[in-house]
C-alpha positions as CSV (number, residue, x, y, z in Angstrom):
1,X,-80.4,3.1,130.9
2,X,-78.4,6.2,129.6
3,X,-78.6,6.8,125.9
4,X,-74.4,7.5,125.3
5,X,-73.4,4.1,127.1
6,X,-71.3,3.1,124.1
7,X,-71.5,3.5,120.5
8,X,-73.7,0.6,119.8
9,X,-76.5,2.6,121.7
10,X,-76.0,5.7,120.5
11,X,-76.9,4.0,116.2
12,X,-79.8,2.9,117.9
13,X,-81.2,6.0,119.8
14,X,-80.3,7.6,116.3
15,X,-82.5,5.2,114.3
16,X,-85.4,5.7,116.8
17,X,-87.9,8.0,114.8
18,X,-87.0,9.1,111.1
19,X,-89.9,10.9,110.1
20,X,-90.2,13.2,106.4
21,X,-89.2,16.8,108.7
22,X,-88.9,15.1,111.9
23,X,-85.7,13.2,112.7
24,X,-84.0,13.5,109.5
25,X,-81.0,14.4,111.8
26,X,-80.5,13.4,115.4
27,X,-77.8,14.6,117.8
28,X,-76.7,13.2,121.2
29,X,-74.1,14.2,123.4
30,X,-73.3,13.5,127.2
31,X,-73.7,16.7,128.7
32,X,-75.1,19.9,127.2
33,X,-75.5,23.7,129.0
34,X,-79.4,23.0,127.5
35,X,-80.8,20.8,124.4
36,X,-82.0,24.1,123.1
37,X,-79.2,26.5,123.1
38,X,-77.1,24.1,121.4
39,X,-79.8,23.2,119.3
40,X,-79.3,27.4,118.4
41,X,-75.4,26.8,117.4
42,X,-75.9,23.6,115.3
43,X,-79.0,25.1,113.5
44,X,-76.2,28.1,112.6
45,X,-73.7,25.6,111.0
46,X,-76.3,24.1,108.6
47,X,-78.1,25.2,105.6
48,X,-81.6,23.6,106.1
49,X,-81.5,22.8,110.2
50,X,-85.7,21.9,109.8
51,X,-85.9,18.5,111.7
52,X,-82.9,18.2,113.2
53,X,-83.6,16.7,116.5
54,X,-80.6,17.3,119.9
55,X,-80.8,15.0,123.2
56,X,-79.0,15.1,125.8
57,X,-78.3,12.4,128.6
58,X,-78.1,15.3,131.3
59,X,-78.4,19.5,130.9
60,X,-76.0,21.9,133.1
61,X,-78.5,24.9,132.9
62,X,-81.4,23.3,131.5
63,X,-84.7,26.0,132.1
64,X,-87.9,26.5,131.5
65,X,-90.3,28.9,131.3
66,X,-89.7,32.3,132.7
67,X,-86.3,31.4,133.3
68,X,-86.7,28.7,135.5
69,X,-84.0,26.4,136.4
70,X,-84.9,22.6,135.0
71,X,-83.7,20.1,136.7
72,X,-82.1,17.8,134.6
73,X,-80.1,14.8,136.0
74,X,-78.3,12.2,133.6
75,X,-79.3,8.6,132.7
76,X,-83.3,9.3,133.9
77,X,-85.1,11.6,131.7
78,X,-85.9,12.7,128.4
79,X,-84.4,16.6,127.1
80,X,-84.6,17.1,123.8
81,X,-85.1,19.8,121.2
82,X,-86.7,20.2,117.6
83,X,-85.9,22.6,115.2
84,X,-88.6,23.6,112.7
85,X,-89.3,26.3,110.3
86,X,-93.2,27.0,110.3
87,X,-94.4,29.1,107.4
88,X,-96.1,31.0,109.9
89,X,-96.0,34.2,111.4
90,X,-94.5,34.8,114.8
91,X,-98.1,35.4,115.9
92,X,-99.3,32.3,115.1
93,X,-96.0,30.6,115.8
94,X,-98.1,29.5,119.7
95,X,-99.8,26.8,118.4
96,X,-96.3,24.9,117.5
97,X,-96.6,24.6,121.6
98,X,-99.9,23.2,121.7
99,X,-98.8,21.0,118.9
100,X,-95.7,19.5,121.7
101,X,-98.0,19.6,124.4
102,X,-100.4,16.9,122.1
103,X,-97.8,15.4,121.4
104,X,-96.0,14.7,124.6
105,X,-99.5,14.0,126.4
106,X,-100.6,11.6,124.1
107,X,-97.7,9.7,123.5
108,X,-97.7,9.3,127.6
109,X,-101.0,8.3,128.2
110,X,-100.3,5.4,125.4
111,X,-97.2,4.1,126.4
112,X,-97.0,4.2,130.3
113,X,-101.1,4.1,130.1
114,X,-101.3,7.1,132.5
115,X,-103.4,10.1,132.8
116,X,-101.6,12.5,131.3
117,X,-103.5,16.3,131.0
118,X,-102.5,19.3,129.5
119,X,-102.1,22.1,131.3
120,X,-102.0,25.4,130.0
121,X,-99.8,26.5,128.1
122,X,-97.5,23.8,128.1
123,X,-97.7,21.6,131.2
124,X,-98.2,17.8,131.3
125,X,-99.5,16.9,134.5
126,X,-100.6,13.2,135.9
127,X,-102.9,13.6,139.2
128,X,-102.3,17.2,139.2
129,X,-98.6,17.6,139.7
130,X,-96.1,18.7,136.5
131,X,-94.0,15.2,134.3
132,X,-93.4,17.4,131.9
133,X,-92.9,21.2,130.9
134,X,-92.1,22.5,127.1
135,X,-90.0,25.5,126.1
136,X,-90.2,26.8,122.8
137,X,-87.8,29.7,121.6
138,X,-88.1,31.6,118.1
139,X,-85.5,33.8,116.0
140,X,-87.7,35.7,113.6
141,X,-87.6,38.2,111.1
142,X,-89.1,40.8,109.2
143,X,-90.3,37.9,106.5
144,X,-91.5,35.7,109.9
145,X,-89.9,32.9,111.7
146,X,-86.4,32.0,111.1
147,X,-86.2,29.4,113.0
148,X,-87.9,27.6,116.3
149,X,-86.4,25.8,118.9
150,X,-89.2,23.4,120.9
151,X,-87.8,22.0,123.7
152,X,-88.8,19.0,125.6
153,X,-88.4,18.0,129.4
154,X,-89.8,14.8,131.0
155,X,-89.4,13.1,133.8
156,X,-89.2,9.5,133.5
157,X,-87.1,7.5,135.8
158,X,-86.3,10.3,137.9
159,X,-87.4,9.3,141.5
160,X,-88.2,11.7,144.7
161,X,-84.7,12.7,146.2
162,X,-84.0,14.0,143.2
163,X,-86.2,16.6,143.2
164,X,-85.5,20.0,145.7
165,X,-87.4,20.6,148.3
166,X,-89.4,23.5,146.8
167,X,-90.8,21.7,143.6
168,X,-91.1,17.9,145.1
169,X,-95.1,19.1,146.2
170,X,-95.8,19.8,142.6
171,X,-93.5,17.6,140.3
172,X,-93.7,13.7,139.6
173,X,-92.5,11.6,136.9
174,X,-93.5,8.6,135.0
175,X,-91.8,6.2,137.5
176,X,-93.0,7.4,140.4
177,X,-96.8,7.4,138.9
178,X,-96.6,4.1,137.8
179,X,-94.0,2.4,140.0
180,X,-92.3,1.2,136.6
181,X,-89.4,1.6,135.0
182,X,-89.5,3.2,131.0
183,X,-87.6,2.8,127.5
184,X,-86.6,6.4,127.2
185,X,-86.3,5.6,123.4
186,X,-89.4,4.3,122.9
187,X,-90.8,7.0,124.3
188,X,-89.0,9.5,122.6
189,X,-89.8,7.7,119.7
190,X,-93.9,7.5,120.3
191,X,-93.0,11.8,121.0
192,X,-91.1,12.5,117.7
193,X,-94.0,10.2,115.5
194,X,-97.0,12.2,117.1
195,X,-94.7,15.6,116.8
196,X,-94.5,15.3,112.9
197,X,-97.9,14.2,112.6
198,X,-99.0,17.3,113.9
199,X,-96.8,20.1,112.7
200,X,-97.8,18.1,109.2
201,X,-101.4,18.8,109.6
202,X,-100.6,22.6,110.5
203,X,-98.6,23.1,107.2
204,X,-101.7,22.0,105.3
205,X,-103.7,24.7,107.6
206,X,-105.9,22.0,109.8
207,X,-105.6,23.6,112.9
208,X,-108.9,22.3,114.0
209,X,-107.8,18.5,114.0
210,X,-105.3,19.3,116.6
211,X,-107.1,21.9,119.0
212,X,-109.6,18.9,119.1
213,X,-107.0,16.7,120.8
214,X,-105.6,19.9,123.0
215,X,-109.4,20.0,123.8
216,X,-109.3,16.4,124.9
217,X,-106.5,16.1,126.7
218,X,-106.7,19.2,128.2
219,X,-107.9,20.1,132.2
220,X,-107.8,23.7,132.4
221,X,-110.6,24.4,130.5
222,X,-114.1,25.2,132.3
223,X,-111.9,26.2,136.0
224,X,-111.4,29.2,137.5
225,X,-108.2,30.0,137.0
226,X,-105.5,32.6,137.8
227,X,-103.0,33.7,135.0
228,X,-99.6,35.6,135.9
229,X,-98.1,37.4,132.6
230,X,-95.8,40.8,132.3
231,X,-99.2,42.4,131.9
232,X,-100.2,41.6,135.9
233,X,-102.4,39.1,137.1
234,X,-106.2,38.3,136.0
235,X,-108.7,36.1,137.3
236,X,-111.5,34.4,135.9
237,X,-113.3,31.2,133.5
238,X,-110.9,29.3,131.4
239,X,-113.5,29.6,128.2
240,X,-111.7,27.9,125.8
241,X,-108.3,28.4,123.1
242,X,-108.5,30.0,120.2
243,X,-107.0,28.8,116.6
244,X,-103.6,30.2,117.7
245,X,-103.5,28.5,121.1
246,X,-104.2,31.2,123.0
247,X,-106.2,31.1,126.2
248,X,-109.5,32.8,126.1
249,X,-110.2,33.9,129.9
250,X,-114.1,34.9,130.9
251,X,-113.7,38.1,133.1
252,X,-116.3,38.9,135.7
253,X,-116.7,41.8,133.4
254,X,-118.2,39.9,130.6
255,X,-115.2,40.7,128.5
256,X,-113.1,37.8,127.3
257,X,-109.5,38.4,127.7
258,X,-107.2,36.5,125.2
259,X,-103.5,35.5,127.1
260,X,-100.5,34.7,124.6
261,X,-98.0,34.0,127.6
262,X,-98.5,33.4,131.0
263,X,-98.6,31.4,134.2
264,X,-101.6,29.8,134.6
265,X,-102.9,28.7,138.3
266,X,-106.2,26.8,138.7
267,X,-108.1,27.9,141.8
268,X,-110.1,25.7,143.7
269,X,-114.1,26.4,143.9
């Protein structure tokens, strides 16, 4: 299934999730460079971008984190990107990730009924190996966030030879889980509903409601763990996330280290 087959299907990816923020716009094209740079240049052309909501069937330089190179083939996955203006300041502005990691997880585990888990920051992995990977970027001011672009990669249909050589030990998707085949709609749809639900609960300040599903769906917490930043590399207890999102690490020390930003690797015992 590809989402710009005809016109017919493009009205009804359109009419998939129209939420009060969420949705109140959606985008499609063919073939972007990434879902989140044009999200960028759209967001420039409108007053109010809040909401608006780019897919694309395929991405020419789709990334992720740290630069990485996201593969991004057409008619099998899910990229898309939300724009949002949090009231928030660019500190706090982390938790918008945790809030698209809930999201994402969640709406996995309900539709394909697999055991999607949270990795931190942004990973959602099913038996330990990465369907899904977030990227959120942020213009900000001296007043606080401008804008925020939160960007959203699955794999769905995508099956093995697709993947190069180098990521195929750690990357899966939904199909090759479950043997099925998905809606990439409905999905999307289940994404965008559970997406508004939580950024609504953050403008109204209830943080805890959705570290409590992080908490859940989460399988970082309580490992030892390695985390790769700009700062170096540290070692230790994954004790827990704060209100923010960040990850609170338990040193050998004693000391508590709080990470903002970083790759996370959990170490066997």
């Amino acid at each position: 299934m590809r989402f710009i087959a005809d016109e017919k299907s493009a009205e009804k990816i359109k009419d998939v999730f129209k939420g009060e923020i969420i949705g109140r716009e959606i985008i499609f094209f063919e073939s972007v460079t990434s879902t989140n740079d044009r999200a960028f240049e759209i967001a420039r052309q409108r007053e109010n971008p809040e909401g608006i909501v780019v897919i694309a069937d395929t991405q020419t330089r789709g990334r992720g984190r740290l630069g990485r190179r996201w593969i991004s083939p057409p008619g099998v996955n899910l990229y898309f990107t939300v724009l949002l203006k949090p009231p928030f300041s660019p500190k706090e502005s982390f938790i918008l990730t945790s809030a698209s990691a809930v999201a994402a997880a969640t709406a996995i585990r309900e539709y394909t009924g697999l055991d999607a888990r949270i990795k931190w920051p942004n990973d959602i992995l099913i038996n330990n190996r990465k369907s899904c990977g977030i990227l959120t970027e942020m213009k900000s001011g001296r007043d606080g966030i401008n804008l925020m672009a939160v960007g959203i990669g699955i794999n769905v249909n995508m099956l093995p030879d697709a993947f190069t050589d180098d990521i195929k030990p750690f990357t899966t998707s939904l199909k090759i889980e479950s043997g099925l085949s998905f809606d990439r709609d409905k999905l999307l749809g289940q994404i965008l509903a559970g997406l508004e639900n939580a950024y609504k609960n953050l403008l109204t300040g209830n943080k805890r409601a959705l570290i409590n599903d992080w908490l859940r769906l989460n399988c970082t917490i309580g490992n030892k763990i390695s985390v790769r930043s700009r700062a170096g590399i540290i070692s230790g207890i994954a004790a827990g996330i704060n209100d923010n999102g960040e990850l609170l690490v338990g040193l050998s020390s004693g000391k508590i280290e709080r990470v903002r930003a970083g790759d996370v690797t959990i170490l066997k015992n």
